[in-house]
Structure formats: C-alpha cells, structure tokens
C-alpha positions as a LaTeX table, in Angstrom:
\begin{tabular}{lrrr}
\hline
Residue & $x$ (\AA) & $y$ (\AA) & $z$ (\AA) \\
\hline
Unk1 & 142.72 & 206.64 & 75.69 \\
Unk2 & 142.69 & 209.78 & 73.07 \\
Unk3 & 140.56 & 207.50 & 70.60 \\
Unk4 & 138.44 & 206.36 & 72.75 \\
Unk5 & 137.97 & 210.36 & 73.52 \\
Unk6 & 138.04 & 211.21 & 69.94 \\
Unk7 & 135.46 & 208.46 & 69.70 \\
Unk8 & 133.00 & 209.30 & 71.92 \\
Unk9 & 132.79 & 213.17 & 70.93 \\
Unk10 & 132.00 & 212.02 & 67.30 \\
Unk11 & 129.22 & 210.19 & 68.79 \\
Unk12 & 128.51 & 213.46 & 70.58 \\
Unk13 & 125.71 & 214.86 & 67.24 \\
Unk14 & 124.47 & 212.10 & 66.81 \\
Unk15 & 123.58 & 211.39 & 70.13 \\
Unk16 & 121.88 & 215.08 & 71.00 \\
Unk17 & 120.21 & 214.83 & 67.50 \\
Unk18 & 118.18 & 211.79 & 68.77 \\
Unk19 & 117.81 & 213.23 & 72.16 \\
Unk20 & 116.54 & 216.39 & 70.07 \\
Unk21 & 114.08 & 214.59 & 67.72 \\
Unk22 & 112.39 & 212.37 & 69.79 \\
Unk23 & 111.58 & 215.29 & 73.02 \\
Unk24 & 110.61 & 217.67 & 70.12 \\
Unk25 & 108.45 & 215.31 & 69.01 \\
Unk26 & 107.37 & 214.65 & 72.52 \\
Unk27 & 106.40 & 218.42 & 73.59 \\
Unk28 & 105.19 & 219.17 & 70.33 \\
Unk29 & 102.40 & 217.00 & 71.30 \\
Unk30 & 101.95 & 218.51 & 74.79 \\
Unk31 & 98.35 & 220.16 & 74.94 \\
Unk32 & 98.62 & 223.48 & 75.29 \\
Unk33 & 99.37 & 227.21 & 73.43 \\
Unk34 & 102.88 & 228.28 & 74.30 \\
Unk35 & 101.77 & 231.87 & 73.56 \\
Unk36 & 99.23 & 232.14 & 76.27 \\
Unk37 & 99.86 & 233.89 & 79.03 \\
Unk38 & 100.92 & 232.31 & 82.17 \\
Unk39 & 97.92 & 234.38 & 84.31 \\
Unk40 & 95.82 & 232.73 & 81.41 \\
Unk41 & 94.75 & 235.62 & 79.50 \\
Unk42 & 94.95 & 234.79 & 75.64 \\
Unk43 & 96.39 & 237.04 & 72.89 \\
Unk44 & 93.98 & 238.24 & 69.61 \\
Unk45 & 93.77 & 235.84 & 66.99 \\
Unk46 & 95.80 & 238.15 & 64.74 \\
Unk47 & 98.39 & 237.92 & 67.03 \\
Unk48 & 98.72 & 234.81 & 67.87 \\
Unk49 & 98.91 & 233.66 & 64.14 \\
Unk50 & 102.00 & 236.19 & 63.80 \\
Unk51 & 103.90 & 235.68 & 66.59 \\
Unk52 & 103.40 & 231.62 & 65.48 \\
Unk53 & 104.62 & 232.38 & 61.72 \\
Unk54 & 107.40 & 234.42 & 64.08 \\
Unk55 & 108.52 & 231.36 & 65.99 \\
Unk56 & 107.69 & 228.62 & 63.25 \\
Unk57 & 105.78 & 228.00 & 65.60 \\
Unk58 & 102.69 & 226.94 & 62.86 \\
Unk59 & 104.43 & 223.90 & 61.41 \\
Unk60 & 106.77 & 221.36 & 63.17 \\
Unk61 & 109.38 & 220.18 & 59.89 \\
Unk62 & 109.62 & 224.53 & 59.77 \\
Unk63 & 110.04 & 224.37 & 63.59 \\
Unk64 & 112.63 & 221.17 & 63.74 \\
Unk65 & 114.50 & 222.72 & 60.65 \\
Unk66 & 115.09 & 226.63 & 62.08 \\
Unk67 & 115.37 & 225.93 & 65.61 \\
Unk68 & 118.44 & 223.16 & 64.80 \\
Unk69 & 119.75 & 225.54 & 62.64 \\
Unk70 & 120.27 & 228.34 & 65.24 \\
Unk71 & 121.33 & 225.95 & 68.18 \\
Unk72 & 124.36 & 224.55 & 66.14 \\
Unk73 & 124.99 & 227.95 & 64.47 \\
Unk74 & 124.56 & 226.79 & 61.05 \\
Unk75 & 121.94 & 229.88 & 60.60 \\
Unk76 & 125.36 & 231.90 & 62.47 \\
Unk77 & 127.49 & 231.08 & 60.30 \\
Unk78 & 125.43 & 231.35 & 57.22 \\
Unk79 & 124.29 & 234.88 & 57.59 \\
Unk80 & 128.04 & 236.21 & 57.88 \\
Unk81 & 128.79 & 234.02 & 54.41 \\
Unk82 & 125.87 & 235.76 & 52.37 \\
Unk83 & 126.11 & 239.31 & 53.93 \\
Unk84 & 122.63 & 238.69 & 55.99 \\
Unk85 & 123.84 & 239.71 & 58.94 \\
Unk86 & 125.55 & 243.02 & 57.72 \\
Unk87 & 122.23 & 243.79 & 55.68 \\
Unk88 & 120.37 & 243.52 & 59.24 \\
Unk89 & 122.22 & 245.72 & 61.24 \\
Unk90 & 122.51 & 248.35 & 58.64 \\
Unk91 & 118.13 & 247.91 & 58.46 \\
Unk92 & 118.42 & 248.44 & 61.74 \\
Unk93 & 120.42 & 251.42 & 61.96 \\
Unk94 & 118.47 & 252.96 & 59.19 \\
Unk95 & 115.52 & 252.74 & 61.69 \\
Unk96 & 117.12 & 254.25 & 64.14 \\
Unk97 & 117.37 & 250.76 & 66.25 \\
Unk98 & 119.87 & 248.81 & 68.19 \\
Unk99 & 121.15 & 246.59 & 65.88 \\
Unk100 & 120.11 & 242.73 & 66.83 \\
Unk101 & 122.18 & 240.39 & 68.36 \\
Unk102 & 122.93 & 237.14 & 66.86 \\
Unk103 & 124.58 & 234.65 & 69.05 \\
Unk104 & 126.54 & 231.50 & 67.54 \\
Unk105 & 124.22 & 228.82 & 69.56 \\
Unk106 & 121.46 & 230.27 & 69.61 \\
Unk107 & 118.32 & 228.33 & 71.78 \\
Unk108 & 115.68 & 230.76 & 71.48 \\
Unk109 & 113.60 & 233.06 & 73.00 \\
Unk110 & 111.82 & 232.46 & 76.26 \\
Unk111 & 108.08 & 232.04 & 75.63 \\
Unk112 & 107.00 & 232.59 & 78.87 \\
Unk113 & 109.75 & 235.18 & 80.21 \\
Unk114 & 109.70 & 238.50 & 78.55 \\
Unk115 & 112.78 & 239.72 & 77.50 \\
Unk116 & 114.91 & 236.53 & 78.54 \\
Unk117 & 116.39 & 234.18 & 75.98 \\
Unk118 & 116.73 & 230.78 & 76.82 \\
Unk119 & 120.39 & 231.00 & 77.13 \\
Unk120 & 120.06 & 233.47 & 79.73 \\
Unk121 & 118.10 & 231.74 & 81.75 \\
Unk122 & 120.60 & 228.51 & 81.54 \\
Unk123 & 123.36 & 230.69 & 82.49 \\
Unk124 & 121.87 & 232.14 & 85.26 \\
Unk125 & 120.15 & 229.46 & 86.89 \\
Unk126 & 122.52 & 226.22 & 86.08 \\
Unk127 & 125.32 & 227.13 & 88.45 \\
Unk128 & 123.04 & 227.22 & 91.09 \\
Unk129 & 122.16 & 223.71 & 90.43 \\
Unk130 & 125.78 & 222.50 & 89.63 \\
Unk131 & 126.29 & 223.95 & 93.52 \\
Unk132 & 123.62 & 222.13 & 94.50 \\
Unk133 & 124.41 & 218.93 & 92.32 \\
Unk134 & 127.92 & 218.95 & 93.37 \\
Unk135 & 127.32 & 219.70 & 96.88 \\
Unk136 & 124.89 & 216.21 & 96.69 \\
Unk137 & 127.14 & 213.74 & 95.12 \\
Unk138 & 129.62 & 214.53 & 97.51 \\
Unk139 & 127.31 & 213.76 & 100.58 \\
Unk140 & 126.20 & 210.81 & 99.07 \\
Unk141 & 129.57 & 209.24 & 97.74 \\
Unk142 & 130.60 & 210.10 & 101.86 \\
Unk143 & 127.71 & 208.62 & 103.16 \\
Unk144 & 127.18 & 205.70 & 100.64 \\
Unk145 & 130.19 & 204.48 & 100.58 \\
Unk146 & 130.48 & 204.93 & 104.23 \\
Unk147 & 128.06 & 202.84 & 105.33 \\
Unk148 & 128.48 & 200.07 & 102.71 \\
Unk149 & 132.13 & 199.72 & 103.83 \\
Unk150 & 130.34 & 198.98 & 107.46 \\
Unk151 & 127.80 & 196.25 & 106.18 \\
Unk152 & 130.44 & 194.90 & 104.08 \\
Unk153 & 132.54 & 194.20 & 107.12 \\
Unk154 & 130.55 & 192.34 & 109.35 \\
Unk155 & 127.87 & 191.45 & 107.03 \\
Unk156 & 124.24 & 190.42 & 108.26 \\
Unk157 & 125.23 & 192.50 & 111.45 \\
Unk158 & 122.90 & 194.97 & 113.05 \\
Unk159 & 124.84 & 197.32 & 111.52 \\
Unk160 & 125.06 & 195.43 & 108.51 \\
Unk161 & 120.98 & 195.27 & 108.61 \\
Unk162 & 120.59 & 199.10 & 109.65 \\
Unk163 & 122.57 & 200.28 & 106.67 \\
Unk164 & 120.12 & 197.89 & 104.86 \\
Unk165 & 117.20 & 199.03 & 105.85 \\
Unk166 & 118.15 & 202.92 & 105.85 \\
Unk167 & 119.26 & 202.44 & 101.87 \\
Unk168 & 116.00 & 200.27 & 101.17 \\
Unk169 & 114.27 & 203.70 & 102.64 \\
Unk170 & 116.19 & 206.19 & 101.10 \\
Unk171 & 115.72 & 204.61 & 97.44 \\
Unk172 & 111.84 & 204.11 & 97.99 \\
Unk173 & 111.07 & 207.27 & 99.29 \\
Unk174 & 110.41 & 209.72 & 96.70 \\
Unk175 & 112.30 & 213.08 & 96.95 \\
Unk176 & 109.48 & 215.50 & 97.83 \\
Unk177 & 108.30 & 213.21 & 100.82 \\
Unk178 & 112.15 & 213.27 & 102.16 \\
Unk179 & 112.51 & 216.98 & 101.46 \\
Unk180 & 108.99 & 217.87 & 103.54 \\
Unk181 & 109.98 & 215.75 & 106.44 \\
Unk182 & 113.44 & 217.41 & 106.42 \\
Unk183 & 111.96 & 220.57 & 106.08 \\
Unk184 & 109.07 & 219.78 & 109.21 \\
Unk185 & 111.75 & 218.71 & 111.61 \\
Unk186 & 114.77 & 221.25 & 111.12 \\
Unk187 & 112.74 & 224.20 & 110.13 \\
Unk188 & 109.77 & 223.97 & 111.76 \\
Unk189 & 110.19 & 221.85 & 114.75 \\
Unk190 & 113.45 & 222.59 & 115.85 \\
Unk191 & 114.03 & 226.01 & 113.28 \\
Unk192 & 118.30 & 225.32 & 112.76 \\
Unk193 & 117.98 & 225.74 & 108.44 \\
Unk194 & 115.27 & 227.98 & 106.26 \\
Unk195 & 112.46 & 226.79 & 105.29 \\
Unk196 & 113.64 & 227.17 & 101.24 \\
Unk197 & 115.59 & 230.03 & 99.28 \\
Unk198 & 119.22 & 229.90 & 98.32 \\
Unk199 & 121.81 & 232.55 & 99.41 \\
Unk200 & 124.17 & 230.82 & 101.95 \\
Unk201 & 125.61 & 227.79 & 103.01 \\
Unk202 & 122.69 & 227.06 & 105.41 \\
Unk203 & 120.41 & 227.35 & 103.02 \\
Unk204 & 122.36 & 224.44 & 100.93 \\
Unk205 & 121.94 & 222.09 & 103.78 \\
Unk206 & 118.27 & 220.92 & 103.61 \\
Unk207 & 118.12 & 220.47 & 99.59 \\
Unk208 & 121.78 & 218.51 & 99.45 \\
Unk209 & 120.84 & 216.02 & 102.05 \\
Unk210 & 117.72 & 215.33 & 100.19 \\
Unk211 & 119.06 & 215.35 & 96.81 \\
Unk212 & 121.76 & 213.02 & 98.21 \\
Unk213 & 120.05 & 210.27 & 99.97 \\
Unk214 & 118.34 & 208.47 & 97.21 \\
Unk215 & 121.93 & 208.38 & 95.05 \\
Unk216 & 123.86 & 207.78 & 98.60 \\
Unk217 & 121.47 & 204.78 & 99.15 \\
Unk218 & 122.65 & 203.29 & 95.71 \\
Unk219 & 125.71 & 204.00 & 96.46 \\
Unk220 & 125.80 & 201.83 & 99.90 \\
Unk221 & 124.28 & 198.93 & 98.29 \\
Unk222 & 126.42 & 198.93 & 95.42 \\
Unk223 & 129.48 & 199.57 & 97.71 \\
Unk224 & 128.14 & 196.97 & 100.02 \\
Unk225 & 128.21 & 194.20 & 97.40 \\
Unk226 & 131.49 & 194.89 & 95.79 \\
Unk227 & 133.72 & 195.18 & 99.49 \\
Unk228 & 131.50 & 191.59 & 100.39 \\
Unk229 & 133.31 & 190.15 & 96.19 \\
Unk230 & 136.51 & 191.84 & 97.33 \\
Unk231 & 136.99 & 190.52 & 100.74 \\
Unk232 & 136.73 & 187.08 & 99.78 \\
Unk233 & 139.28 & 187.19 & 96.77 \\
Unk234 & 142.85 & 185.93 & 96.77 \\
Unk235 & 144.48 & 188.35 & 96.88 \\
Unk236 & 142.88 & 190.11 & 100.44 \\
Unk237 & 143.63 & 186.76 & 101.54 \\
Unk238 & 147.88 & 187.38 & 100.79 \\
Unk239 & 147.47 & 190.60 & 101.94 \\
Unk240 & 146.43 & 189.73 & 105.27 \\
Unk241 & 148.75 & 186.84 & 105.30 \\
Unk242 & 151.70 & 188.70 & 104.95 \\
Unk243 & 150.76 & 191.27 & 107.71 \\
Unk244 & 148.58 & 193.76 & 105.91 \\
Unk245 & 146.80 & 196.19 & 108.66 \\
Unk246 & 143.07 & 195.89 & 108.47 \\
Unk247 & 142.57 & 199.57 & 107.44 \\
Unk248 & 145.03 & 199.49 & 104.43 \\
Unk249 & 143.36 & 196.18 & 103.24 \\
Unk250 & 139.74 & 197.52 & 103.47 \\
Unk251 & 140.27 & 200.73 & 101.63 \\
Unk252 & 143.42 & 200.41 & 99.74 \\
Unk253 & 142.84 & 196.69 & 98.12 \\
Unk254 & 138.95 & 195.79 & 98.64 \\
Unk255 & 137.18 & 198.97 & 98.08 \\
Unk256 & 139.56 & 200.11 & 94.81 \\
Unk257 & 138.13 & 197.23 & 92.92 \\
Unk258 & 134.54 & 197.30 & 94.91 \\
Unk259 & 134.47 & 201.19 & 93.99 \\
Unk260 & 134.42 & 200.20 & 90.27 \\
Unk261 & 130.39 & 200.09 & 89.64 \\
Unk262 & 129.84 & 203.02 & 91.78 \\
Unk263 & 131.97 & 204.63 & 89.13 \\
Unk264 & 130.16 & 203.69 & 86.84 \\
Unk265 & 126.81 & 205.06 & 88.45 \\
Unk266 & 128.38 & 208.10 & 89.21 \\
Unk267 & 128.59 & 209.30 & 85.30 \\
Unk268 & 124.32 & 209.74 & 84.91 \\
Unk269 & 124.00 & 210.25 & 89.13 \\
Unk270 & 126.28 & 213.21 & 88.66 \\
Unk271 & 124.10 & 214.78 & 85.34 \\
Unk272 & 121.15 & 214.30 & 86.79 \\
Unk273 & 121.83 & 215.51 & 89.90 \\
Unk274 & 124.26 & 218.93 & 88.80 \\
Unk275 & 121.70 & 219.50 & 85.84 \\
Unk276 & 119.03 & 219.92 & 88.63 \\
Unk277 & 116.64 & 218.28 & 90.95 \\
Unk278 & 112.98 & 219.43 & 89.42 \\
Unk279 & 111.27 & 218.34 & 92.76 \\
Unk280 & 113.64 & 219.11 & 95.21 \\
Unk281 & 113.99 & 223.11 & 93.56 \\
Unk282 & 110.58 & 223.38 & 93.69 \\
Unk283 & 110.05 & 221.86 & 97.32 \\
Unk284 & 112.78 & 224.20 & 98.32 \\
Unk285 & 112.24 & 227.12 & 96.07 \\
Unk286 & 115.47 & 227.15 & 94.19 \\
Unk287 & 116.34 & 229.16 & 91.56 \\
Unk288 & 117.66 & 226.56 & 89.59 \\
Unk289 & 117.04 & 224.85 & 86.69 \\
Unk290 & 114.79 & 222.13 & 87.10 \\
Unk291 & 112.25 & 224.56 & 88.81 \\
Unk292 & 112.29 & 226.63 & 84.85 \\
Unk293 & 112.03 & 223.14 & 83.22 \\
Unk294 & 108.72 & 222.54 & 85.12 \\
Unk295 & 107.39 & 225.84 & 84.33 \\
Unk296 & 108.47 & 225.09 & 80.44 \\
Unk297 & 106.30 & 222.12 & 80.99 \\
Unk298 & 103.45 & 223.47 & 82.16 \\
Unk299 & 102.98 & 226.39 & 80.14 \\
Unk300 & 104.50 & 223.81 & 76.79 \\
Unk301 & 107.99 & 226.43 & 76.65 \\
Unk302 & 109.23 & 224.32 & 73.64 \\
Unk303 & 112.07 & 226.46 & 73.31 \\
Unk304 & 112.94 & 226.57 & 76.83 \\
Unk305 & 112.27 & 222.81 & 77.02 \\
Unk306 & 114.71 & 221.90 & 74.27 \\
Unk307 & 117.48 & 223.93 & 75.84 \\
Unk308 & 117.26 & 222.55 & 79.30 \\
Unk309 & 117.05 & 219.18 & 77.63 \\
Unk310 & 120.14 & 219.77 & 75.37 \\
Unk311 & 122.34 & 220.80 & 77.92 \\
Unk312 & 121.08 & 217.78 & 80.25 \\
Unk313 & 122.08 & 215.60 & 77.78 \\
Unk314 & 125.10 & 217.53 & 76.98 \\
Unk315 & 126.55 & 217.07 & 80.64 \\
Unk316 & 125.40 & 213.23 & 80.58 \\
Unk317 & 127.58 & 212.44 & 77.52 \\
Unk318 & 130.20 & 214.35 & 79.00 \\
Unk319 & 129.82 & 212.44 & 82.54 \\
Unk320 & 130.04 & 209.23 & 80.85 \\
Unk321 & 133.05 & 209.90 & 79.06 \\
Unk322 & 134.79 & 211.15 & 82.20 \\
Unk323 & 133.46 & 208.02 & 83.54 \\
Unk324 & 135.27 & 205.52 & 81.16 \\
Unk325 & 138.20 & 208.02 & 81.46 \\
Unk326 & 138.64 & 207.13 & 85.16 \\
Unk327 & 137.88 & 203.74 & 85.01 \\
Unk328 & 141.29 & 203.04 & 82.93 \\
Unk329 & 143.12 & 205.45 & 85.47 \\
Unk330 & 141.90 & 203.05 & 88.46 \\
Unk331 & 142.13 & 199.73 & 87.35 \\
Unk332 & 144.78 & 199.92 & 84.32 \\
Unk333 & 143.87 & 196.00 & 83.02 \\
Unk334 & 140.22 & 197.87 & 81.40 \\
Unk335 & 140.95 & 198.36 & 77.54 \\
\hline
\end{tabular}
C-alpha cells in the first residue's frame, strides 16, 4: 500500500506537467487580448506592449518557462539563494514602498480582476464548490445506489423499469436544462428555495440536486448491474442457504462486491464535481469556481485558466489515489 502511494505521487509532476503543456498550448491559441478590458474598452498601444513584456505575455517558450517557474517555486526558492529577494525589498523600501510579496507557488496575477491574484481567487471561491461538490456526491451515492439496489432486486419490474428510465433521463439531460426546470417549479411555481445565490442551506438545495442527478444516474446503473452479478454468485446462494436474512445478504454480501465500480467512478465524479460545476454556478449564480473559469475563458485569463486547471487536476490525481486506496481496504484479494 505505501508504494503504491509513494508511486503514484512521483507520477504526480509528471502528470500536471502534461496537463500544463497541452491547456497552455490550448488557451494560448484562444482568440482574444487578455489585457482588454472586460466592458471592452482597449488599453494604448504603449501599454499594452508593456504590460505584455510584464506578463511574458509577448512570447509563449518566455511565458511556459516563467509562469512554471513561479507555480512550483523554483523562481521562490531561487531569489532567496542569490540575494534577489533581499535586493527587492530593500529597492522597495528605498522608494518608500511596501515591500512585494513573493509567495512559494505562485499562479499569477488575475488579468481580469484588479488587485486579485489567482490564488486568491482559488481560495476564496473553491470551498464554496467543495460544499457544493460534496454536498452532490452524497445525494447521488444515496440516491444512485438506492434505486439500483431496487432494480437489482426484482429486475425488469416496474420499479426495475422506472429506475431505468429516470437514470436514462438524468444522464441525457444536460445540467442547465435540469437546473432551469428545478429552478421553474420550486422557485417560481411553488417559491420553497431561491431562485440562485449561496448563503444558507436552502440555497444549497436546488444546485446539489442538479449537480447530483447526472452522477446519481451513473451511479444506479452501475449499482444496478453489479447487485444483478452478485445475486447470482455462489456464494449469495450459501448465504441464503444457511439462513442469511434478506437485508444482510443484499447489502452486506451483494452490494460490497457490486459497490466496487462505483468506486471506481467515484475518484473523477468526486473532482469534477468538488472542483466545480461551470454550468450549474452560473445557472445558479454561485460564487464558485467554475463560474471564474468561464469568465477566464471568455475574456482568454491564461493565468487564471492555468490555476483553476492545475488544481482540477491536482484534486483528480489525488481522488484516484484515494480511490485505489479504498479499493484494497474493501475487497483485500486487489494487489
């Protein structure tokens, strides 16, 4: 188990620095001038050409090179070896300025936010989707395994064929369809939630259940399959033969083995949803971080872009390890 750990963080770099390459290379080509204004209105020339020699923003090898540099806190640690750093705050004081502040991983300024760093924004905004993220998985793992438990018991039952056609729905629907009809009928129609915002529990209501249904439809189907392999092994069969209660053989000996793949969907299903929904924040208006990563997007935020991205990944490597991690502590016979 530790070198399987050990394992998988060395594969960590290497991983991100793929992930890294191929999106910079991806938003670098994004039409678009990351110093214009979001209202539209366009710096002078002389400007613009500064604040691009500023950022690197002029030459993508300059802007690769410096902006992996200060995310892993090479450039960090570098400037305390040669004396940079000291040099800089003693400029500064000379001026009569606050000396600057360096941090160790270091993802940038905020293009389109004045005064923000991209780090800021991350802390302030992913905890709101972890809530959120959180909050969905464990509506969905209740649900979805819920109602595959049912169709696997009497399967090709109405109930069986309801839970069916209610997954089939929930996967094909796309997010912001699910969120407005949520959104018509509980906060229009019949006003029980707000419309959007986040600031209370009732406000998590609406987005969770429609972050949640698309995952808890996976969920029952995969469920659903796995209870319908389990209950026809051997060994369900001894169980009931030697006076196993129905109960106790359903979710103590079918679904422990049936629960296996929905393990394994829960690694990514749990990043993507805890690293934020981008449609259902911005259906809901949710200060979270999918709703920034669209706006990075849109205005071509490469800084911004690359940290939301990083830490995305980040949490999926993570997920997956914890994944692989649990899968030995449930069924011991996985090496």
């Amino acid at each position: 188990m530790f070198g399987l750990i050990v394992r998988r963080l060395l594969q960590m770099p290497l991983i991100l620095a793929a992930v890294y390459t191929i999106t910079l290379t991806l938003a670098w080509a994004i039409p678009g001038n990351p110093l214009e204004n979001p209202e539209g209105r366009q710096p002078p020339p002389s400007v613009v050409e500064a604040m691009k020699r500023q950022y690197n923003l002029d030459s993508f090898p300059k802007f690769y090179w410096s902006y992996l540099e200060n995310a892993t806190g090479v450039r960090w640690v570098r400037d305390r070896l040669s004396g940079e750093a000291q040099r800089r705050r003693d400029r500064a004081e000379a001026a009569g300025q606050a000396p600057p502040v360096r941090r160790v991983f270091d993802l940038g300024p905020a293009l389109q936010y004045e005064d923000w760093r991209v780090s800021e924004i991350i802390a302030a905004s992913l905890p709101v989707s972890v809530v959120l993220g959180a909050l969905a998985i464990l509506i969905a793992l209740g649900l979805g395994v819920g109602a595959g438990v049912i169709g696997a018991v009497r399967p090709n039952s109405w109930a069986d064929l309801a839970t069916l056609a209610i997954a089939l729905v929930g996967i094909s629907l796309p997010s912001f369809v699910i969120g407005t009809v949520l959104m018509l009928i509980f906060s229009v129609w019949y006003p029980i939630f707000p419309v959007g915002g986040w600031g209370g529990p009732r406000t998590m209501v609406l987005p969770a259940v429609t972050l949640a249904l698309p995952f808890a439809a996976y969920i029952a189907r995969l469920t659903r399959m796995g209870m319908i392999d389990s209950l026809t092994a051997d060994y369900i069969r001894t169980a009931r033969a030697k006076g196993v209660g129905e109960m106790r053989v359903l979710l103590r000996h079918a679904l422990k083995n049936a629960f296996l793949p929905v393990l394994s969907y829960l690694g990514p299903a749990a990043a993507l949803a805890m690293t934020g929904s981008f449609v259902v924040e911005r259906v809901f208006n949710i200060p979270g971080l999918g709703q920034h990563f669209v706006n990075a997007v849109q205005n071509k935020d490469l800084f911004l872009i690359m940290g939301v991205v990083l830490v995305f990944a980040t949490m999926l490597i993570l997920f997956n390890l914890a994944v692989d991690v649990l899968y030995r502590w449930v069924d011991p016979r996985i090496e």
